[in-house]
SERO-4910 file (N, C-alpha, C, O; in steps of 0.05 Angstrom, whole numbers):
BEGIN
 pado doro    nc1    nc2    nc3   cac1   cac2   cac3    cc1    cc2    cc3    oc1    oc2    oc3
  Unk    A   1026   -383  -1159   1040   -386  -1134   1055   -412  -1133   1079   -414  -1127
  Unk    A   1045   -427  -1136   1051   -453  -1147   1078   -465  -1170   1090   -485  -1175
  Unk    A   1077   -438  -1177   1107   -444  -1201   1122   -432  -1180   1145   -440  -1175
  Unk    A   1113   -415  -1170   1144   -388  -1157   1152   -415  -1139   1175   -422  -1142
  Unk    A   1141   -426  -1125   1149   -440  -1102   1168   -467  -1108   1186   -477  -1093
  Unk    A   1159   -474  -1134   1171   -498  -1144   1194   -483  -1154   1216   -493  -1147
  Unk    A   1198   -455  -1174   1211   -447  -1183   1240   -442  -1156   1264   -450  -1158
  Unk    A   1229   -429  -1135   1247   -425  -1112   1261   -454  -1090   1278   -455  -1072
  Unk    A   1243   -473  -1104   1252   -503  -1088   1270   -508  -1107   1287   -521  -1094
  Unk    A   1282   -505  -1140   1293   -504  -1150   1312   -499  -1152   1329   -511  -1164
  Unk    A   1313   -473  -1138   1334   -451  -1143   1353   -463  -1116   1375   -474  -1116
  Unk    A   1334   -456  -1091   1347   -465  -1068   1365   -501  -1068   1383   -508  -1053
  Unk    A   1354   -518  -1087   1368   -543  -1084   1398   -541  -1105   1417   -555  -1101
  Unk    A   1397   -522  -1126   1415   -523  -1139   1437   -504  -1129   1459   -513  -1134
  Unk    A   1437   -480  -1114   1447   -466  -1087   1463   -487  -1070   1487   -483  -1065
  Unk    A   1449   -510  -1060   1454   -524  -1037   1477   -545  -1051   1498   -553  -1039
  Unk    A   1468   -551  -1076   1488   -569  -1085   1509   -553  -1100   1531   -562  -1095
  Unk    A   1510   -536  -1115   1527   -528  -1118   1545   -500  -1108   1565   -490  -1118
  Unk    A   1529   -492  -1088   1549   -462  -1081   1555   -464  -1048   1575   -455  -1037
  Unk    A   1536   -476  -1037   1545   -478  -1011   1569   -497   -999   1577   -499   -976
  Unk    A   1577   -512  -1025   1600   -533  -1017   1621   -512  -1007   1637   -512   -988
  Unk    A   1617   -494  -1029   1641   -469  -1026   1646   -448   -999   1667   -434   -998
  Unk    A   1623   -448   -975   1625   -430   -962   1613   -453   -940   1599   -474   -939
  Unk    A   1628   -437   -924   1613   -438   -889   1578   -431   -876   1565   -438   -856
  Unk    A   1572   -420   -894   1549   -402   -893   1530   -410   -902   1530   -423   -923
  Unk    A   1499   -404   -884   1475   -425   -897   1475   -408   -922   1490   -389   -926
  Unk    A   1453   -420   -943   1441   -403   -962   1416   -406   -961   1405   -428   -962
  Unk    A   1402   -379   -958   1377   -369   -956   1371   -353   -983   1382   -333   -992
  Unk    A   1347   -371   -993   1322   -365  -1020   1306   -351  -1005   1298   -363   -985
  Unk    A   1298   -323  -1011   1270   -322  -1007   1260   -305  -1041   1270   -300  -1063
  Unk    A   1236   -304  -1026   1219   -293  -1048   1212   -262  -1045   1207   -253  -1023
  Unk    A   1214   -249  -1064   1215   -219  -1080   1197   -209  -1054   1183   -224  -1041
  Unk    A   1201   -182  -1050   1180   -169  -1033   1153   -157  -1049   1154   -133  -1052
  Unk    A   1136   -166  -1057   1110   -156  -1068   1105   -129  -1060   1105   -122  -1036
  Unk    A   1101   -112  -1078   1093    -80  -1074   1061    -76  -1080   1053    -97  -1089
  Unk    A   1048    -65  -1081   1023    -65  -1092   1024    -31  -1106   1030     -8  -1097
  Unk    A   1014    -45  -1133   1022    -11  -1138    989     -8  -1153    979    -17  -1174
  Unk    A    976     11  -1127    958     27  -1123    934     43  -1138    938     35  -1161
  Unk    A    919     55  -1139    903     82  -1138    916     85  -1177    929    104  -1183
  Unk    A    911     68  -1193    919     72  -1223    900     83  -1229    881     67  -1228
  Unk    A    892    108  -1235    874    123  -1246    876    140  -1269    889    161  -1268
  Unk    A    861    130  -1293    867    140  -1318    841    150  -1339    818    142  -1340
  Unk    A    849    163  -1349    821    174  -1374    829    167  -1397    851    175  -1406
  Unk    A    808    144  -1414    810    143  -1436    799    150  -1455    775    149  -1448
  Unk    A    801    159  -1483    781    173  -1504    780    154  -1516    803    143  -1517
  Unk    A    761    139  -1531    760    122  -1554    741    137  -1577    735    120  -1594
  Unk    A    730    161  -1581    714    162  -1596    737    191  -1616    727    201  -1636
  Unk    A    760    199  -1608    769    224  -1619    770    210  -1659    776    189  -1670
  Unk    A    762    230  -1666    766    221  -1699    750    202  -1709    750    195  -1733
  Unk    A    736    192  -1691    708    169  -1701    688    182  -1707    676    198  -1693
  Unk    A    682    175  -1733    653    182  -1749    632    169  -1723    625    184  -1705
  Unk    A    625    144  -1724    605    140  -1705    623    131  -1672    644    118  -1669
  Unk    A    608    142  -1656    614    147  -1626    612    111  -1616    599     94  -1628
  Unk    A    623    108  -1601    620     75  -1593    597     80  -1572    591    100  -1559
  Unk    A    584     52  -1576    563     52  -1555    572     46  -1518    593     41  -1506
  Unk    A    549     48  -1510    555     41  -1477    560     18  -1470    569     19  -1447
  Unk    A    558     -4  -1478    570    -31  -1477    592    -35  -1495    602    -57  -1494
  Unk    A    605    -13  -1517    623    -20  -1534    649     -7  -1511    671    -18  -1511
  Unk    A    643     17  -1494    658     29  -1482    662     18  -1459    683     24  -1448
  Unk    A    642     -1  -1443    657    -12  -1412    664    -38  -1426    666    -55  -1408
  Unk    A    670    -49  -1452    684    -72  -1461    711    -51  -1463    734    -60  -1463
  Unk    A    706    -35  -1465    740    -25  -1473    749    -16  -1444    773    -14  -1439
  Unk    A    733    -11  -1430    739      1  -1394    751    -29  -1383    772    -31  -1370
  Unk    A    735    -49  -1389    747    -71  -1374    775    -85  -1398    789   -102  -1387
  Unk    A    777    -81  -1413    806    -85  -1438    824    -72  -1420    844    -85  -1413
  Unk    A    820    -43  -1408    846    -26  -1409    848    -34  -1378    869    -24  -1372
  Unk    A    840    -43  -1361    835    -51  -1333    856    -86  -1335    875    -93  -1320
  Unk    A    846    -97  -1353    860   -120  -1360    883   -114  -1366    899   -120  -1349
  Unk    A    894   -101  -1389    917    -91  -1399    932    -79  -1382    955    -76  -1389
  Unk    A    925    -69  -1355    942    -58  -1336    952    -70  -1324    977    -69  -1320
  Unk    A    933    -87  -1312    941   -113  -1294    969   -133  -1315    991   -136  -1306
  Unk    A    964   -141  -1336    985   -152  -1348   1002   -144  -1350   1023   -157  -1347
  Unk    A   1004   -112  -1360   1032    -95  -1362   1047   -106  -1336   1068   -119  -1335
  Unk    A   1025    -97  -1310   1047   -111  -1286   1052   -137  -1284   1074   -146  -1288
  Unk    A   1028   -151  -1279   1034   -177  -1261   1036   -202  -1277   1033   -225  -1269
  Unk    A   1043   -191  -1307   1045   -207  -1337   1021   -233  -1333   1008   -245  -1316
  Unk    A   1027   -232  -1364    992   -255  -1366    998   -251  -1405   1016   -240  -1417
  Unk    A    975   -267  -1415    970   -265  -1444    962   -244  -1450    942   -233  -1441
  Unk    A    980   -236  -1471    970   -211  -1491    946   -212  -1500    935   -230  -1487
  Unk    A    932   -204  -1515    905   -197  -1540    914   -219  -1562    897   -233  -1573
  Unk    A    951   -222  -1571    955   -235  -1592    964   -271  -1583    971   -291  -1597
  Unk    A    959   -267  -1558    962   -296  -1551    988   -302  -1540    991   -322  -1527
  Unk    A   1010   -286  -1546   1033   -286  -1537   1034   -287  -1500   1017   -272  -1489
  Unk    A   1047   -296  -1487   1051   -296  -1454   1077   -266  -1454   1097   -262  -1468
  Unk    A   1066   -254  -1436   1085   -230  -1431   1091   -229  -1400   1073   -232  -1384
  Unk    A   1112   -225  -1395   1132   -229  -1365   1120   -205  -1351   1122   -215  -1328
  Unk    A   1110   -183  -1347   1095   -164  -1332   1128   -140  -1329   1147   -135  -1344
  Unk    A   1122   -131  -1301   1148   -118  -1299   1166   -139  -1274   1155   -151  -1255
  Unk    A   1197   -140  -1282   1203   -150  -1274   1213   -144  -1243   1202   -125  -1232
  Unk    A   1232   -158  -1230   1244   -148  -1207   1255   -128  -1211   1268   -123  -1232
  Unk    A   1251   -107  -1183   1256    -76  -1183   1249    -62  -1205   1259    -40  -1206
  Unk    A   1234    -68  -1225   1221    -45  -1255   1201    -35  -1237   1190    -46  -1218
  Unk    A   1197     -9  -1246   1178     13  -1238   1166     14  -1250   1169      8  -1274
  Unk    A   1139     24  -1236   1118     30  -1260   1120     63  -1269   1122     85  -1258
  Unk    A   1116     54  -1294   1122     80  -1320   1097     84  -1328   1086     64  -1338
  Unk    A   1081    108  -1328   1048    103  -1330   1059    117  -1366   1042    117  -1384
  Unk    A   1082    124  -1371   1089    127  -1402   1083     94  -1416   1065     85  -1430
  Unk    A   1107     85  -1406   1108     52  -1413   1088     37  -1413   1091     16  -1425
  Unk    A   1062     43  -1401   1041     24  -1401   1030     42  -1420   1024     28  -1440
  Unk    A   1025     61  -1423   1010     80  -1443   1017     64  -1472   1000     59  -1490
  Unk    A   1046     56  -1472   1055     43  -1504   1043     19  -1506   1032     11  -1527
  Unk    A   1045      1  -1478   1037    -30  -1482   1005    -28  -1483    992    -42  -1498
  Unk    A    991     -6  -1464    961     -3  -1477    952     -1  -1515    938    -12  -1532
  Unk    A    967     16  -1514    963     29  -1538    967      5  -1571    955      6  -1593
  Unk    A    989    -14  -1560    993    -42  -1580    971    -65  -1573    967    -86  -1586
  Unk    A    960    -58  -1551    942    -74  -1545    909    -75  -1549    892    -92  -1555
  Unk    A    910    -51  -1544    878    -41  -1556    873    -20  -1577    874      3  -1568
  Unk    A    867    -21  -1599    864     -9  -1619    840     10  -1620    835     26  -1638
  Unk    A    828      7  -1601    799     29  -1600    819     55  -1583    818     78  -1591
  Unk    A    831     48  -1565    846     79  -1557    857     97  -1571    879     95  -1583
  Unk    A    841    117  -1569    861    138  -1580    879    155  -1564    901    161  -1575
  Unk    A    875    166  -1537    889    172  -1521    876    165  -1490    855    167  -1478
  Unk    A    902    155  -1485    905    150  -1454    917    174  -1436    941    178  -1439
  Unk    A    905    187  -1419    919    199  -1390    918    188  -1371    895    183  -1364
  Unk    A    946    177  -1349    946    172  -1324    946    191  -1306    967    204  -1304
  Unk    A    926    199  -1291    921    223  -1269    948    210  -1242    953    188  -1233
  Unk    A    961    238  -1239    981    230  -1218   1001    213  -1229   1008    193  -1217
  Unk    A   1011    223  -1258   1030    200  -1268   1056    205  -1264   1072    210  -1282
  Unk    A   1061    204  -1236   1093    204  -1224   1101    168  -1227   1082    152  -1225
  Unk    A   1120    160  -1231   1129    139  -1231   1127    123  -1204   1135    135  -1184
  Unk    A   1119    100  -1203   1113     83  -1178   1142     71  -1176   1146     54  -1193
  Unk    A   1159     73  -1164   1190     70  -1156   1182     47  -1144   1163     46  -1128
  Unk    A   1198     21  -1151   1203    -12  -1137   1239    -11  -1139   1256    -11  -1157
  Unk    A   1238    -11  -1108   1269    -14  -1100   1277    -41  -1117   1259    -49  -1130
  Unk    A   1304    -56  -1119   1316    -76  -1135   1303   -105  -1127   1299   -124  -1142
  Unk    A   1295   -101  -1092   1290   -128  -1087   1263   -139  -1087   1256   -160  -1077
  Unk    A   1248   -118  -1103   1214   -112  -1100   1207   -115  -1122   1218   -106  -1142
  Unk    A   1179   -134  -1119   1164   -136  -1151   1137   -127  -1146   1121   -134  -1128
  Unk    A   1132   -107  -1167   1101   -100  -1172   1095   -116  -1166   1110   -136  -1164
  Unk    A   1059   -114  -1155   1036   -125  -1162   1009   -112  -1164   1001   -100  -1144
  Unk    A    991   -113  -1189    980    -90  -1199    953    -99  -1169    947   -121  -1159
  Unk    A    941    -64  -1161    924    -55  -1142    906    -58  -1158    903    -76  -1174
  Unk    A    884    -28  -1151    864    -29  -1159    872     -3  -1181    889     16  -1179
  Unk    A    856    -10  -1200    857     13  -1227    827     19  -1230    809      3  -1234
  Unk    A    824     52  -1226    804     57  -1240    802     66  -1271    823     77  -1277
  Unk    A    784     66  -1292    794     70  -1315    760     89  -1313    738     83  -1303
  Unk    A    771    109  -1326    746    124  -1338    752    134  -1370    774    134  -1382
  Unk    A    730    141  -1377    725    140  -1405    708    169  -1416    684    172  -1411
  Unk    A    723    188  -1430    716    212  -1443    690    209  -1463    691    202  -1486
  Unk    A    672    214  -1449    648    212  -1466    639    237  -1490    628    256  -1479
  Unk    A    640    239  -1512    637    264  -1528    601    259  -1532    588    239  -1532
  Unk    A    596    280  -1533    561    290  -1539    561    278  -1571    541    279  -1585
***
Protein backbone atom coordinates (compact mmCIF):
# COMPACT_ATOMS: atom_id res chain seq x y z
CA UNK A 1 0.00 0.00 0.00
CA UNK A 2 2.80 1.94 0.74
CA UNK A 3 4.36 1.84 -2.86
CA UNK A 4 0.84 2.47 -4.60
CA UNK A 5 0.65 5.68 -2.58
CA UNK A 6 4.13 6.92 -3.11
CA UNK A 7 3.74 5.51 -6.62
CA UNK A 8 0.40 7.85 -7.06
CA UNK A 9 2.22 10.96 -5.10
CA UNK A 10 4.42 10.52 -8.04
CA UNK A 11 2.36 10.33 -10.66
CA UNK A 12 0.10 13.21 -9.36
CA UNK A 13 3.34 15.71 -8.88
CA UNK A 14 4.63 14.97 -12.34
CA UNK A 15 0.74 15.67 -13.76
CA UNK A 16 0.91 18.95 -11.75
CA UNK A 17 4.16 20.00 -13.18
CA UNK A 18 3.90 19.01 -16.29
CA UNK A 19 0.31 18.72 -17.82
CA UNK A 20 -1.68 21.01 -15.88
CA UNK A 21 0.34 24.09 -17.05
CA UNK A 22 -1.53 23.16 -20.21
CA UNK A 23 -5.19 23.26 -19.07
CA UNK A 24 -7.57 25.16 -16.89
CA UNK A 25 -8.60 22.10 -15.17
CA UNK A 26 -7.63 20.48 -11.78
CA UNK A 27 -5.97 17.04 -12.25
CA UNK A 28 -7.28 14.29 -10.22
CA UNK A 29 -5.07 10.82 -9.45
CA UNK A 30 -7.00 8.37 -7.96
CA UNK A 31 -6.45 4.88 -7.33
CA UNK A 32 -7.85 1.68 -9.41
CA UNK A 33 -11.22 0.48 -8.08
CA UNK A 34 -10.36 -2.93 -6.25
CA UNK A 35 -12.73 -5.84 -7.26
CA UNK A 36 -12.55 -8.86 -5.15
CA UNK A 37 -12.74 -11.77 -7.21
CA UNK A 38 -14.53 -14.37 -5.11
CA UNK A 39 -15.85 -18.02 -4.33
CA UNK A 40 -12.42 -19.56 -6.55
CA UNK A 41 -13.31 -23.06 -6.28
CA UNK A 42 -11.30 -25.73 -7.85
CA UNK A 43 -10.39 -29.64 -7.85
CA UNK A 44 -7.04 -30.72 -8.06
CA UNK A 45 -5.57 -34.34 -8.95
CA UNK A 46 -2.00 -34.81 -8.07
CA UNK A 47 -1.81 -38.51 -7.94
CA UNK A 48 -3.18 -39.35 -11.92
CA UNK A 49 -0.17 -41.54 -13.39
CA UNK A 50 1.76 -41.78 -10.04
CA UNK A 51 3.08 -45.12 -9.06
CA UNK A 52 2.98 -44.06 -5.33
CA UNK A 53 -0.11 -41.85 -4.20
CA UNK A 54 1.13 -38.63 -2.23
CA UNK A 55 0.62 -38.59 1.31
CA UNK A 56 -1.83 -36.36 3.50
CA UNK A 57 0.60 -33.81 4.40
CA UNK A 58 2.25 -34.11 0.85
CA UNK A 59 -1.33 -33.13 -0.51
CA UNK A 60 -2.44 -30.01 1.85
CA UNK A 61 1.36 -28.77 1.02
CA UNK A 62 0.14 -28.87 -2.50
CA UNK A 63 -3.64 -27.50 -1.38
CA UNK A 64 -1.89 -24.55 0.23
CA UNK A 65 0.90 -24.17 -3.17
CA UNK A 66 -2.23 -23.94 -5.42
CA UNK A 67 -4.10 -21.43 -2.88
CA UNK A 68 -0.79 -19.38 -3.00
CA UNK A 69 -0.41 -19.66 -6.72
CA UNK A 70 -3.89 -18.16 -7.10
CA UNK A 71 -3.49 -15.42 -5.05
CA UNK A 72 -0.24 -14.45 -7.11
CA UNK A 73 -1.74 -15.11 -10.51
CA UNK A 74 -3.94 -12.11 -9.17
CA UNK A 75 -2.55 -9.88 -6.75
CA UNK A 76 1.21 -10.70 -8.15
CA UNK A 77 3.96 -11.67 -5.63
CA UNK A 78 7.13 -14.17 -6.13
CA UNK A 79 6.99 -17.02 -8.24
CA UNK A 80 8.34 -20.76 -6.94
CA UNK A 81 11.49 -19.56 -9.28
CA UNK A 82 12.08 -16.42 -7.41
CA UNK A 83 11.19 -14.21 -10.18
CA UNK A 84 8.50 -11.11 -8.98
CA UNK A 85 5.37 -11.43 -11.25
CA UNK A 86 2.89 -8.28 -11.78
CA UNK A 87 -0.50 -10.37 -10.95
CA UNK A 88 -3.34 -9.30 -13.37
CA UNK A 89 -3.18 -6.02 -14.44
CA UNK A 90 -5.69 -3.03 -14.73
CA UNK A 91 -9.06 -4.15 -16.21
CA UNK A 92 -7.50 -8.09 -16.93
CA UNK A 93 -10.05 -10.62 -16.07
CA UNK A 94 -9.81 -13.45 -14.47
CA UNK A 95 -9.34 -16.52 -16.92
CA UNK A 96 -9.74 -19.62 -14.63
CA UNK A 97 -7.97 -21.08 -18.29
CA UNK A 98 -5.00 -18.62 -17.68
CA UNK A 99 -4.43 -19.45 -14.17
CA UNK A 100 -4.79 -23.17 -14.95
CA UNK A 101 -1.34 -22.42 -17.27
CA UNK A 102 0.36 -20.20 -14.55
CA UNK A 103 -0.68 -23.09 -11.97
CA UNK A 104 0.44 -25.63 -13.98
CA UNK A 105 4.36 -23.80 -14.59
CA UNK A 106 4.27 -23.39 -11.11
CA UNK A 107 3.57 -26.61 -9.47
CA UNK A 108 4.77 -29.69 -10.89
CA UNK A 109 2.81 -32.19 -8.66
CA UNK A 110 -0.50 -31.12 -10.71
CA UNK A 111 -1.68 -33.03 -13.03
CA UNK A 112 -5.03 -31.60 -13.60
CA UNK A 113 -6.73 -28.65 -12.41
CA UNK A 114 -10.75 -27.90 -12.69
CA UNK A 115 -12.24 -24.51 -11.82
CA UNK A 116 -15.95 -25.24 -10.76
CA UNK A 117 -18.11 -22.29 -12.27
CA UNK A 118 -15.28 -21.35 -14.64
CA UNK A 119 -17.07 -18.36 -16.35
CA UNK A 120 -14.58 -15.59 -16.58
CA UNK A 121 -14.58 -12.95 -13.63
CA UNK A 122 -15.03 -9.69 -16.04
CA UNK A 123 -12.87 -6.35 -14.46
CA UNK A 124 -14.20 -3.30 -16.30
CA UNK A 125 -10.83 -1.06 -17.66
CA UNK A 126 -10.77 0.99 -14.50
CA UNK A 127 -10.76 -2.05 -12.02
CA UNK A 128 -8.06 -4.21 -10.55
CA UNK A 129 -8.51 -7.72 -9.21
CA UNK A 130 -7.93 -8.61 -5.88
CA UNK A 131 -7.74 -12.32 -5.14
CA UNK A 132 -10.97 -13.46 -2.38
CA UNK A 133 -11.23 -16.48 -0.86
CA UNK A 134 -10.18 -19.77 -2.89
CA UNK A 135 -11.18 -23.01 -1.95
CA UNK A 136 -8.92 -25.76 -3.38
CA UNK A 137 -9.89 -29.39 -3.07
CA UNK A 138 -8.00 -32.34 -3.94
CA UNK A 139 -9.10 -35.76 -5.88
CA UNK A 140 -8.21 -38.38 -3.62
CA UNK A 141 -7.74 -41.95 -5.53
CA UNK A 142 -8.18 -45.28 -3.28
Amino acid sequence: LEQTTTAITEITNYLTENVQMYTDDDVVVERATEILVTNINCTVNVDIDSVIPYSLPQKEDIVLKVKNGIKTFIDGGYRSNGEYYEGLGLGNDFIPMKCSVFLDSEIPEIKNIVFKDSNNFVINDYEKAKCGDVIVNIEWLP
